[in-house]
Each structure stands twice: as C-alpha cells, then as structure tokens.
N, C-alpha and C positions, 0 to 999 in steps of 0.2 A: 042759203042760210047765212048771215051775217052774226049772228050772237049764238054761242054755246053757254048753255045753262048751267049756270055751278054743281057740283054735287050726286051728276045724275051716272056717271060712270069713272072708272077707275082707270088710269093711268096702265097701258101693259108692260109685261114684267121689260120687254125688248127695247122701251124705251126710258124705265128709270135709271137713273145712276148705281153704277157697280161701285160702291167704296166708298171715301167720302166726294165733298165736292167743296172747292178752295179758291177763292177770288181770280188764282194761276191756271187753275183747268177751267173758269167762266171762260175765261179771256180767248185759253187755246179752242174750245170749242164752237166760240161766237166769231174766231176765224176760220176754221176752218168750214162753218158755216155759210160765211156771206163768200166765200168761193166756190161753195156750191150751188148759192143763188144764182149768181154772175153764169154758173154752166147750163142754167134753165134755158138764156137764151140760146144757145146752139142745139136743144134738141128738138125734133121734131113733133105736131102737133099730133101726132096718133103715141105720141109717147103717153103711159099713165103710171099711178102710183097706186102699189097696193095698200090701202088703210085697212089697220085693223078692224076696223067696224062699217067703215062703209064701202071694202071691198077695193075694185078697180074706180078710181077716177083719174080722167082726163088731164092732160097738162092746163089747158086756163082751170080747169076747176080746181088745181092741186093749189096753183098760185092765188089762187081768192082763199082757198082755206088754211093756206099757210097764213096770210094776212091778218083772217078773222082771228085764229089760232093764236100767232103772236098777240096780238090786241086782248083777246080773252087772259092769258098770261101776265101780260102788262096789269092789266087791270087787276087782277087777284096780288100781283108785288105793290104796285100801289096803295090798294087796301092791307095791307100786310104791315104796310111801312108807317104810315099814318098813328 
C-alpha cells in the first residue's frame, strides 16, 4: 500500500501528544527521530514493528510505511497550510 486514505481511522491514544506541542518540542522530536532512523540500519531483517492495526510488520515493510506515512502527513500540512 503506498496511499493511506484520509479519514478512515483515528490516531491512537499512544501516539498523540500529551500537552501542548511548540515549534522547541517539533525540533527535539524530529531529532531524536532521524536517530532513530539512522539505527534502522544496524538492525537485523527478522526485526518487526508492532502497529497498532496492522499487527507485526517486517523491517523493509516498516521502512516503506514509515515513508508512505510521512508523505500522507506532509500532504494533510500542506493542505492545511494553503
């Protein structure tokens, strides 16, 4: 799947923001983020990720839906900002 469809399911509670959110905590968390990416490489391919909805996936499958996932995001700021 390359496109997530707007509207069709709800954010879970584990990964909204607790409090507010401030241009200073984007920042710290889009760092400490792209160091987590960078440690994708060192882990092995029978590594997976639990998703909320769609259970266990695989490391290359985590990394395409992290992609698609960002890009679906981008797109809804984009449209936001217009």
């Amino acid at each position: 799947m390359k496109k997530i469809p707007r509207g069709r399911a709800k954010s879970p509670e584990v990964v909204q923001p607790k409090g507010s959110v401030d241009e200073n905590s984007l920042k710290t968390h889009l760092s400490k983020t792209r160091k987590k990416i960078k440690e994708l490489e060192y882990l092995s391919n029978d590594k997976y990720f639990e998703h909320p909805f769609f259970g266990k996936i695989k490391m290359r499958q985590t990394i395409n839906f992290l992609e698609t996932h960002t890009k679906h995001h981008l797109e809804i700021f984009e449209d936001n900002t217009k």
